[in-house]
C-alpha positions as a Markdown table, in Angstrom:
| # | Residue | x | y | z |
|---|---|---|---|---|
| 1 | Unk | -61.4 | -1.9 | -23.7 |
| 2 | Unk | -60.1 | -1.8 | -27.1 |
| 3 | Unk | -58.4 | -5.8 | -27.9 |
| 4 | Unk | -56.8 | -6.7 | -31.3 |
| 5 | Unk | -54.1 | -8.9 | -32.8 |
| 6 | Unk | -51.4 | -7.9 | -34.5 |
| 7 | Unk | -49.2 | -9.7 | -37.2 |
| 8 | Unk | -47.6 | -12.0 | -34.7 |
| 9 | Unk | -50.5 | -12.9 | -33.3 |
| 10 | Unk | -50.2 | -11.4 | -29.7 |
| 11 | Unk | -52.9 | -9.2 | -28.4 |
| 12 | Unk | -52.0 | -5.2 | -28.2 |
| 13 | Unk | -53.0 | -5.5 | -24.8 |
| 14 | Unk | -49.9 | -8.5 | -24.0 |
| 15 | Unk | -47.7 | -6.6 | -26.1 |
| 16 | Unk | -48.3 | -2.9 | -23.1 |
| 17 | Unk | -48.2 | -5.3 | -20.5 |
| 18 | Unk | -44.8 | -6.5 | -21.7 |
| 19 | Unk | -43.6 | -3.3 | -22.5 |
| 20 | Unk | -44.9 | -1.9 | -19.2 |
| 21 | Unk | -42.6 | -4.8 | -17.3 |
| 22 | Unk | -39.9 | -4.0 | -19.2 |
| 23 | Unk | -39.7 | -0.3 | -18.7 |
| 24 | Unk | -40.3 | -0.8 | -14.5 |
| 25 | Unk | -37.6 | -3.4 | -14.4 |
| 26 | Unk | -35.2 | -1.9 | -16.0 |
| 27 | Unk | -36.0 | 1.8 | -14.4 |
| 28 | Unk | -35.2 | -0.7 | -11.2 |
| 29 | Unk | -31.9 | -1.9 | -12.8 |
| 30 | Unk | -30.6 | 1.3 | -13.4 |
| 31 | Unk | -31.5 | 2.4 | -9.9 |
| 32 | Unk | -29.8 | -0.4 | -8.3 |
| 33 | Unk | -26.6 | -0.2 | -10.6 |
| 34 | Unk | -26.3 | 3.5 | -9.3 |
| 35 | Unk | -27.0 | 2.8 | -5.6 |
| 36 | Unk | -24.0 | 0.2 | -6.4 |
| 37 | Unk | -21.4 | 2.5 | -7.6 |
| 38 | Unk | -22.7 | 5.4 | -5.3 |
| 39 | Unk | -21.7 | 3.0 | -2.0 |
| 40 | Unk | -18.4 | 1.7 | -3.0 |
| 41 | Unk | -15.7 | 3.2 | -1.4 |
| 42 | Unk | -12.3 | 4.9 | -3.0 |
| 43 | Unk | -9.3 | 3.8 | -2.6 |
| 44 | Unk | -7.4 | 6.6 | -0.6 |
| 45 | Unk | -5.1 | 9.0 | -1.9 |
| 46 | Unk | -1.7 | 8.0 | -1.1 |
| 47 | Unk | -0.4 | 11.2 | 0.8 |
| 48 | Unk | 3.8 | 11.3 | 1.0 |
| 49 | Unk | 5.4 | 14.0 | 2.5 |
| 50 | Unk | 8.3 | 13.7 | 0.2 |
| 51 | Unk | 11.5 | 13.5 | 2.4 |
| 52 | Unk | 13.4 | 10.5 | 1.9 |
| 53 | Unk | 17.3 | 9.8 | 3.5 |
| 54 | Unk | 19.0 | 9.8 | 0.1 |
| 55 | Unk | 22.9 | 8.2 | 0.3 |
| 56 | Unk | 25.2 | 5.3 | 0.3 |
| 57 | Unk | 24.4 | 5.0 | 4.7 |
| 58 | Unk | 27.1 | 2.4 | 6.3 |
| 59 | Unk | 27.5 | 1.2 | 9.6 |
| 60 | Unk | 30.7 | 0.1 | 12.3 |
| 61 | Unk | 29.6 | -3.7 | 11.1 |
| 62 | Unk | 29.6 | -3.6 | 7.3 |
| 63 | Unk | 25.9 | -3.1 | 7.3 |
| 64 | Unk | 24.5 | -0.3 | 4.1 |
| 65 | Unk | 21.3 | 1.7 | 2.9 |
| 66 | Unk | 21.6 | 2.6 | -0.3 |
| 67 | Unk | 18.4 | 5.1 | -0.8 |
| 68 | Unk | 17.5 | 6.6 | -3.8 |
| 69 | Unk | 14.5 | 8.6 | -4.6 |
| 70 | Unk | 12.9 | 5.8 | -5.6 |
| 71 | Unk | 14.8 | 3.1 | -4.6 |
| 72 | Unk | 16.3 | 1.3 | -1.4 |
| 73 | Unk | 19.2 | -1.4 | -0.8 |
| 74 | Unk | 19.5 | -3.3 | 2.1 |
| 75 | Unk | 22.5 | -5.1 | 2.9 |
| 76 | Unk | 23.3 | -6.8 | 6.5 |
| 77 | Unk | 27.2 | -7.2 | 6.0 |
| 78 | Unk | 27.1 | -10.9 | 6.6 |
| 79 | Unk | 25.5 | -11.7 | 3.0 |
| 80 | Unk | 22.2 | -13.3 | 4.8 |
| 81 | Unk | 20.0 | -10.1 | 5.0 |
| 82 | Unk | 19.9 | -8.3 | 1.7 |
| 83 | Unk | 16.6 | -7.1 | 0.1 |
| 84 | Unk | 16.1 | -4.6 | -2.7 |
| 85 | Unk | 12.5 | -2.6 | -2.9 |
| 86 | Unk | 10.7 | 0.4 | -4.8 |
| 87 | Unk | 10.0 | 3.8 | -2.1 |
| 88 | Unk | 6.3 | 3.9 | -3.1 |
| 89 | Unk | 5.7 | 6.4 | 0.5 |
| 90 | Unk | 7.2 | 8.6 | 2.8 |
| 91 | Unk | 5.9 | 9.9 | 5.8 |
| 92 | Unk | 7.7 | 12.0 | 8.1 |
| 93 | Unk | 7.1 | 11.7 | 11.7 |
| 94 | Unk | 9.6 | 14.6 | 13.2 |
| 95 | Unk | 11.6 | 17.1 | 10.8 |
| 96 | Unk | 14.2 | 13.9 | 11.3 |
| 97 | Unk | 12.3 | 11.2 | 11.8 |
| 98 | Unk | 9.8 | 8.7 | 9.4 |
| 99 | Unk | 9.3 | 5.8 | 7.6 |
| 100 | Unk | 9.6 | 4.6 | 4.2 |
| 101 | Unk | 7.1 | 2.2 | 3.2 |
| 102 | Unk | 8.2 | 0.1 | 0.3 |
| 103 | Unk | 7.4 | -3.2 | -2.4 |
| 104 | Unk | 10.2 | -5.5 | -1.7 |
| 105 | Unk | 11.1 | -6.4 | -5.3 |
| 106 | Unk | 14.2 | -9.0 | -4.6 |
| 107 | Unk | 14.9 | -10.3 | -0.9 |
| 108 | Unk | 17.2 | -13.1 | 1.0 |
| 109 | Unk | 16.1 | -12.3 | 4.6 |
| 110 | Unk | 12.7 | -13.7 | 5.1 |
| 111 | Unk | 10.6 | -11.0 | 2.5 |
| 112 | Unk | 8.2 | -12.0 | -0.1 |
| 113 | Unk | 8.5 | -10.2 | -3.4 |
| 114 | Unk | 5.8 | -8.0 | -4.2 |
| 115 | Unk | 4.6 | -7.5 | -0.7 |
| 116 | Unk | 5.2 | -4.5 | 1.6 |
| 117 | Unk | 7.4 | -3.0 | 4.2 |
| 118 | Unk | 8.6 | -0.5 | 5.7 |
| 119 | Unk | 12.2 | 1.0 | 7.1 |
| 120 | Unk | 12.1 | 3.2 | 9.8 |
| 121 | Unk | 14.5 | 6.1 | 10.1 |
| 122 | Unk | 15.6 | 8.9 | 13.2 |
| 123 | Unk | 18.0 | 10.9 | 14.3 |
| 124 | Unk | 18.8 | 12.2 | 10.6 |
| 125 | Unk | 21.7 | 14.7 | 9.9 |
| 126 | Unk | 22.7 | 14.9 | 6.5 |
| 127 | Unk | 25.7 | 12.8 | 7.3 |
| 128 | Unk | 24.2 | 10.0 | 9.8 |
| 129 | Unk | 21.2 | 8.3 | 10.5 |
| 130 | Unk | 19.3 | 5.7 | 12.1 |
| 131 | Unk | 18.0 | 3.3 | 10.1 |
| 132 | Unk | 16.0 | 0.3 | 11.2 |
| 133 | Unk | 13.7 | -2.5 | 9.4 |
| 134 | Unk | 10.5 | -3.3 | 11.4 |
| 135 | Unk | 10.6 | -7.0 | 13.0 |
| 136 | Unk | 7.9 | -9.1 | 14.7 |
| 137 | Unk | 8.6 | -10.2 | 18.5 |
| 138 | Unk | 10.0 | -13.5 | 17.1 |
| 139 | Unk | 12.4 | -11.6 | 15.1 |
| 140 | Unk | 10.4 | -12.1 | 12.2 |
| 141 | Unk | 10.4 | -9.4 | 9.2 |
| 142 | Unk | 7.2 | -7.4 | 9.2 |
| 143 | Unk | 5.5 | -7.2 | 5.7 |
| 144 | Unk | 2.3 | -6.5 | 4.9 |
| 145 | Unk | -0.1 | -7.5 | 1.3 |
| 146 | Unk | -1.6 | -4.4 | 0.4 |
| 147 | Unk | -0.2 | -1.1 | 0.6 |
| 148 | Unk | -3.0 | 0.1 | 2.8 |
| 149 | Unk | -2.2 | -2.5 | 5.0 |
| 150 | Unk | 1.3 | -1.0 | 4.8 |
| 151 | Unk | 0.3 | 2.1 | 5.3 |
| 152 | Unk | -1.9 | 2.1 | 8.7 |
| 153 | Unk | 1.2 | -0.4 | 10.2 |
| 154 | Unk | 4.3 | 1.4 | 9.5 |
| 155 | Unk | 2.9 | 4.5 | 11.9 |
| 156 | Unk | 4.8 | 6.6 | 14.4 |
| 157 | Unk | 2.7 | 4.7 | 16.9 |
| 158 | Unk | 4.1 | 1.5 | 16.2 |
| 159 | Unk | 7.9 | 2.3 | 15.9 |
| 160 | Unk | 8.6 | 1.0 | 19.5 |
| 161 | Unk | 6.8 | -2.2 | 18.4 |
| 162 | Unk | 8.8 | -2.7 | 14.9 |
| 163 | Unk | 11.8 | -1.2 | 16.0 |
| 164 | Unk | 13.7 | -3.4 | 19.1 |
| 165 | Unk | 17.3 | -1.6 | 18.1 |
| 166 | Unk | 18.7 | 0.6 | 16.8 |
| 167 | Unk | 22.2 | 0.4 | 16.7 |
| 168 | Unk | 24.8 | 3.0 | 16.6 |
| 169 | Unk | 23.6 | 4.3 | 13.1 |
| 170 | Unk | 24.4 | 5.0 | 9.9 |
| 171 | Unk | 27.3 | 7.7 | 8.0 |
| 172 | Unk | 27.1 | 8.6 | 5.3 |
């Protein structure tokens, strides 16, 4: 076997071992960094089936809806139950039933900004509606951290759950 010094004064022979450990670990870095990104998991795509009960909706009490497109204004007529929140999905359960799941963005009623919800329609017409915002068996608002979380607890399997009453409706 061949054994010399170079300039620094480390043996050729140190200098291909080195070399050698380097290329195997980092051929073992790479590998592991891949196997990393290969196993995490995307985030889902958000499906929304698009129909959304746009209007000014009011009901026998003073109560309101006002939905946009994007948008959704809750008022309970008695100036304690108002909230204000961006329509981030829809998912329609019947041709005239679904949910709106939404980020609360202002709220007086028990919400926390920035979290999720969800308001629960049937019964839709074009000129009434039931609209109903899901509550907890303590009366508590339902809202949820993540909009995943959102999305698999605002389901057509829950709404007897969420929904208690629903009133005598909306007009439009």
């Amino acid at each position: 076997m061949y054994f010399s010094k170079n300039l620094t004064g480390r043996s050729t022979l140190a200098k291909r071992g080195v070399e050698l450990l380097v290329r195997k670990y980092a051929s073992f870095a790479v590998l592991l960094a891949m196997l990393l990104f290969a196993s995490c998991e995307e985030e889902p795509e958000i499906v929304n089936t698009g129909f959304i009960p746009v209007g000014e909706w009011t009901d026998s009490y003073g109560g309101s809806y006002t939905i946009t497109n994007t948008s959704i204004v809750y008022d309970d007529g008695y100036g304690y139950g108002d909230f204000t929140g961006s329509i981030l999905i829809t998912n329609n359960f019947t041709v005239d039933s679904g949910v709106l799941i939404i980020k609360i963005l202002s709220s007086n009623v028990g919400y926390t900004i920035n979290k999720f919800t969800g308001v629960y329609y049937k019964g839709y017409s074009g000129s009434h509606v039931y609209l109903a915002n899901p509550i907890n068996e303590s009366y508590a608002p339902i809202e949820k951290d993540t909009l995943a979380e959102a999305q698999t607890t605002f389901t057509v399997d829950n709404v007897n759950t969420h929904v208690t009453y629903w009133g005598s409706g909306y007009n439009k």
